[in-house]
C-alpha positions, 0 to 999 in steps of 0.5 A: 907646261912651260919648265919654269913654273913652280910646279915644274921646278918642284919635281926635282925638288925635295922641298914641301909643297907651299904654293897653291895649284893655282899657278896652274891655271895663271893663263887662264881666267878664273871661274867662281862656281860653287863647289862641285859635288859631280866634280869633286865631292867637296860639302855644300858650301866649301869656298875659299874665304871671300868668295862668291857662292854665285858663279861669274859669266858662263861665257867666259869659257866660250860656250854660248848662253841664253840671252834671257831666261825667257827665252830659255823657257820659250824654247823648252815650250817650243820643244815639248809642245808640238804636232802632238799635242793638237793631234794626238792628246785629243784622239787618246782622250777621245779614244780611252775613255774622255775625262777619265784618260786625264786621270792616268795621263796626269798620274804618269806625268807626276811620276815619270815625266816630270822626274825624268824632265828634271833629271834631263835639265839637271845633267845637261846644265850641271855638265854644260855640254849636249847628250854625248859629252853628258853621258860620255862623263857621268858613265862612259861604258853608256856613251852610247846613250847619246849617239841613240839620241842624236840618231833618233833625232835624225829619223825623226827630223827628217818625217817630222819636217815633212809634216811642216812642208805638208802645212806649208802646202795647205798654207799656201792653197788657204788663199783662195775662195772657197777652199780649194777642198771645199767641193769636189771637182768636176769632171767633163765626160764629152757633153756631160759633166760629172762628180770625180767618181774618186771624190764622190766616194770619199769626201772633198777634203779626203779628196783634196789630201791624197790625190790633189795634195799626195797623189798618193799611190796604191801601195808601198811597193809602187814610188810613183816618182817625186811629187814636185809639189811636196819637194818644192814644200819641204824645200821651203821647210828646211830653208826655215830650219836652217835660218832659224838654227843657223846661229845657234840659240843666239838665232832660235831664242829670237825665232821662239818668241814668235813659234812658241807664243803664236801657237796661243794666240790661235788656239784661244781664237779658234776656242773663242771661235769654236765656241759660238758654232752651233754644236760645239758643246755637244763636241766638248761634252762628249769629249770630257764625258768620263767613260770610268771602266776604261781606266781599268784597262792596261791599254790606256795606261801604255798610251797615257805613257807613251803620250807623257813620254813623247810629249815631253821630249825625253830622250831626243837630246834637245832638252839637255842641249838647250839647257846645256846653255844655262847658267849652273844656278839656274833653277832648273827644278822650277823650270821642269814643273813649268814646262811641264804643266804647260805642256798639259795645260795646252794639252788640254787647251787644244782637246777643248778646241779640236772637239769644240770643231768636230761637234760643230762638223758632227752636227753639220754632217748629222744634220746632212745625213737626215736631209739625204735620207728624208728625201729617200722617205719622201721618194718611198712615199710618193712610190708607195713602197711606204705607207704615209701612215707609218708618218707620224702626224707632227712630223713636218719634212720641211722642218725636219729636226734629227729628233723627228727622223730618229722617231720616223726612222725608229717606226719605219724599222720596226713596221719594215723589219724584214725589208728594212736593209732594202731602204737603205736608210742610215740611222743618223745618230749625232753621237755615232759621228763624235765617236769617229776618232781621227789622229795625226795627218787625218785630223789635221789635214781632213777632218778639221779642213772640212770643218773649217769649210763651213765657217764664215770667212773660211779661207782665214781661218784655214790660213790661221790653223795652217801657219799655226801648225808650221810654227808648232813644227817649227819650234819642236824641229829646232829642239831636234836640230839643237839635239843633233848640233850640240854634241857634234859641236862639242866634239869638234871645231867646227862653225855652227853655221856651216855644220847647220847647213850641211845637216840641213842640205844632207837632211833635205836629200834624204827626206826626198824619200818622203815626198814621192808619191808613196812618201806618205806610208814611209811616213808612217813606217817612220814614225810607228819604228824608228822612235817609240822603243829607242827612245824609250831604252835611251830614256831608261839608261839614262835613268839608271846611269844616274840613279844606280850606277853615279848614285842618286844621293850623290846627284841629289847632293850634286843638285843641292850644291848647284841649285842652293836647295836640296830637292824634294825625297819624291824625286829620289824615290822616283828616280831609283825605283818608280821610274825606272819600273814603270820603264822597263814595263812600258818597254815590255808592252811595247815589245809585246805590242809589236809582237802582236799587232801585224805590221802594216799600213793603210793604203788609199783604195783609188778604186774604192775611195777609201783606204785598206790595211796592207801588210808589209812586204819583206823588204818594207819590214826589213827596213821597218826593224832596221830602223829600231837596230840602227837607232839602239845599235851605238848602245852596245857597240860603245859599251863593248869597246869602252869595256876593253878599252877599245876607244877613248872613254871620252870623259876628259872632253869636258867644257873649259868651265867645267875644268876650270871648277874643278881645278878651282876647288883644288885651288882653294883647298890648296890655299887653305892648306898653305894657310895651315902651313903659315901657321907653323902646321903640315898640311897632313896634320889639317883636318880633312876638308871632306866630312865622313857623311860625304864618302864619295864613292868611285864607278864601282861603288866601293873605292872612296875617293881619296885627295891627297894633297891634290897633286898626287891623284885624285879620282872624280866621276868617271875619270882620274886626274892623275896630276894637274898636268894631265888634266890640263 
């Protein structure tokens, strides 16, 4: 501080202190925020006279700001709605008891995801910095809270954006008629020419994705080497990755126009679509078809919860990064109930179009299956191994309807009981084909690839659902990104431009593990370790720093002062009780989950067509638990050197802003004591701006924060400001 200001001349001083703090802050601009309750614990409302309640540019401080609340949402949208939603919500749905999974799915997002969406909005907003400078401030000893995210975000980006090269690849093939998956190859054996035996086996689009597509090998121990196809997709990938979130919002916010909105415009086309196909309300009824008892099972519930959870992303840290960029009187209450309801609403939107698709698929396989097997009938007849009495006498084999073979059928079972099996007919049964649940990578690039092989006009639909993918990757892999560069760029000068193609570069190294030809049960190990606990002790901590250990009367206090209203009481009771509770039991039934289930994959079967579940072999399953140890290992190391002071706390690296509020209120209390002392009264003698109901209370929760006179010591969050000096 230069030796000249008035401050510095009054340490040798005896004379009373008159001026106010603001002479401090002389250099820089000054910010009107409101007051801060995090900051300082002043009452709602407590501004200087004159003074703005609304605050000024965020910019001036430096940080980056949304162009527009639009594309804010959008890029909220475009994080939370992902792969899963089309994926994985139909196959939970279909899986747990169809209309009625939607009744504990939607409980469990009033009572954790929203809360727990709104909380995350909150801080990052309130603290404008990404998830380790948040909970570096509200409580250092959980700084490791953010370093879990940021390294949760890592594994997961690095499959995640194997999934967008994999759609990439299908893209890129969709142009062409027919479909390259439509039919099985040929092969040529001397004069004769024949069906793959591998593909016969299987299905042309089972085919067509682990051979043509993975040339997948037979079990995890065996590399099979890089597969250049899939290097070549997940290059492109990430070259999208990066020109998208190489300028920071400034470059996603325009991308997310695009790869949020699209996503809709072909889900609706595709309904519209789905609609007119013969079947596709047999599909949509049997989804929604509610199946009451399964609500009783604790299963459906984990899952339900799971699905909120991961649906949401909570805990990644992109949802505090993105709105880490707001402005501190954003309405960041109503933005969480939107998201949220869109989420489920595309949720739902997605489920509607998936098994209006496979009823269509269902019925053509149906359909498929009573052609093969009354030829079967036929050749019986002509050999008379069947009686044509066993026929019924309106049954006509070139009209035959699946209601007629299940009658046929029905007869030929009873009158042959004993020879039945010999037959080797298949019952047919439309509903047995809807019960085939498929999710994630089987869905996607096997069940609704063969569906789309019987639509008209083919090669155009597969081209729409493909870029569609692509985009709904895209938008949750640039919420990743943004969780992964926000912290880093809040703790060091680096450029962003650089910063993101050097993650990018490192990213695309590292995700060579997915594209050898066993990159895909890597995939999986990857997907089924490295994220669903972390993520779910990451999301508990953060709940119980605020509630328990800031205090929730204290942050909705804080909310009050920021968002001009105060928040419903449900949110207080949620936060200090319902979620937290239902966390730490979704934690013990995934634990207990893990226990349970063996660990393993489902390796493709070249010999046999089909795919066969496989153990782990040590190593695998040692680098399986790694996954969660790495990912929850910055947790109890930064606690245990923060606790014995080990390392910086790091609580004083807050945005320029946010000193700048806090010195701001000191400033202006200091302004009103300087009035009082005009006036002929000591400062001492004023009456305390703080009102008695506003106690607010330290880290430990029974010191009161003193302020005296705001030049001596003032003790705030989770730091002290021992004088201006040091704060500045």
């Amino acid at each position: 501080m230069p030796k000249n200001t008035k401050v510095t001349q009054r340490e040798h001083s005896n004379e009373p202190v008159t001026e106010s703090v603001a002479d401090l802050l002389s250099l820089e601009h000054p910010m009107d925020y409101k007051s801060s309750q995090m900051s300082m614990g002043l009452s709602p409302g407590s501004t200087a006279p004159g003074r703005s309640l609304l605050p000024e540019q965020d910019a001036e401080d430096g940080r980056p700001a949304w162009n527009n609340k639009l594309e804010y949402i959008l890029a909220q949208v475009g994080f939370s709605v992902g792969l899963g939603n089309v994926w994985r919500f139909p196959y939970l749905c279909q899986k747990n008891g169809g209309g009625a999974y939607l009744v504990p799915y939607f409980i469990l997002l009033l009572l954790i995801g929203i809360p727990l969406f709104f909380l995350e909005l909150a801080v990052g907003q309130r603290i404008r910095r990404g998830s380790i400078g948040v909970w570096n401030y509200v409580y250092p000893q959980l700084g490791g809270i953010g370093v879990s995210s940021l390294m949760v975000c890592g594994f997961v980006g690095l499959y995640y954006n194997v999934i967008i090269g994999w759609s990439i690849f299908y893209f890129f093939q969709s142009f062409q008629y027919p479909l390259p998956w439509a039919e099985c190859p040929i092969r040529k054996n001397g004069t004769q020419a024949i069906v793959e035996p591998e593909c016969e086996k299987s299905s042309a689009t089972t085919y067509f994705w682990y051979r043509q597509t993975l040339n997948i090998t037979s079990t995890i121990d065996e590399t099979g080497g890089l597969n250049w196809k899939m290097t070549l997709s997940l290059l492109v990938a990430w070259i999208l990755v990066c020109l998208a979130v190489i300028k920071g919002i400034q470059s996603s916010g325009k991308v997310m126009y695009f790869s949020s909105l699209f996503p809709y415009v072909v889900l609706f086309c595709f309904l519209v679509r789905g609609l007119m196909l013969k079947g596709s309300v047999d599909g949509i009824a049997h989804m929604f078809t509610p199946k009451l008892e399964k609500m009783l099972e604790p299963q459906v519930w984990r899952e339900a919860a799971t699905q909120v959870f991961f649906a949401l992303g909570l805990g990644f840290g992109g949802v505090i990064a993105f709105s880490s960029y707001n402005k501190r009187d954003n309405n960041c209450h109503f933005d969480a109930a939107l998201v949220s309801v869109i989420n489920f609403v595309t949720s739902i939107l997605a489920t509607l179009v998936v098994f209006a698709v496979l009823g269509f698929k269902a019925n053509v396989m149906n359909e498929k299956c009573v052609v093969e097997n009354a030829e079967k009938i036929l050749g019986y007849l002509n050999t008379g191994v069947l009686s044509r009495e066993l026929i019924p006498s309106h049954i006509n084999f070139s009209h035959l309807t699946a209601q007629d073979y299940s009658e046929m059928y029905g007869v030929i079972k009873t009158v042959k009981e004993d020879s039945f099996g010999q037959l080797g007919l298949d019952p047919c049964i439309l509903e047995d084909e809807l019960n085939k649940a498929v999710q994630g990578t089987g869905l996607a690039f096997i069940a609704f690839t063969e569906a789309m092989t019987h639509f008209p006009a083919s090669p155009f639909w597969s081209v729409m659902f493909f870029f569609m993918l692509i985009n709904l990757g895209l938008g949750s892999m640039i919420g990743t990104m943004t969780g992964i560069t926000t912290p880093i760029l809040d703790a060091f000068k680096i450029r962003k431009e650089i910063l993101c193609v050097v993650c990018c570069i490192i990213a695309f190294l590292l995700g060579l593990l997915f594209v050898q030809r066993s990159g895909n049960y890597f995939v999986t190990m990857f997907d089924d370790y490295s994220a669903g606990l972390p993520l779910t002790v990451v999301v508990i901590l953060e709940n119980i720093s605020v509630a328990w250990i800031y205090g929730t009367k204290r942050f909705m206090q804080d909310l009050e002062d920021m968002l001009g209203f105060r928040p419903y009481t449900f949110y207080y009771y949620m936060w200090r009780y319902v979620s937290p509770t239902i966390l730490v039991v979704l934690i013990a039934a995934t634990v207990i989950e893990m226990s349970v289930s063996p660990a393993g994959y489902n390796a493709w079967v070249e010999e046999e067509g089909s795919e066969r579940f496989h153990s782990y072999p040590p190593w695998a399953l040692a680098m399986a638990y790694a996954l969660i140890v790495v990912a929850m290992l910055p947790l109890p190391i930064v606690f245990i050197a923060r606790h014995f002071n080990l390392v910086s706390d790091g609580s004083n690296k807050l945005s320029v802003s946010y000193r700048k509020g806090m010195m701001k209120d000191i400033s202006n209390l200091e302004e009103q004591d300087e009035q009082r002392f005009i006036l002929g009264k000591n400062p001492s003698e004023a009456p305390s701006p703080m009102p008695a109901h506003r106690a607010y209370l330290g880290p430990g929760g029974t010191q009161e924060m003193t302020n005296t006179n705001y030049g001596t010591s003032t003790k705030t969050g989770y730091q002290n400001i021992g004088s201006p000096e040091s704060e500045l």
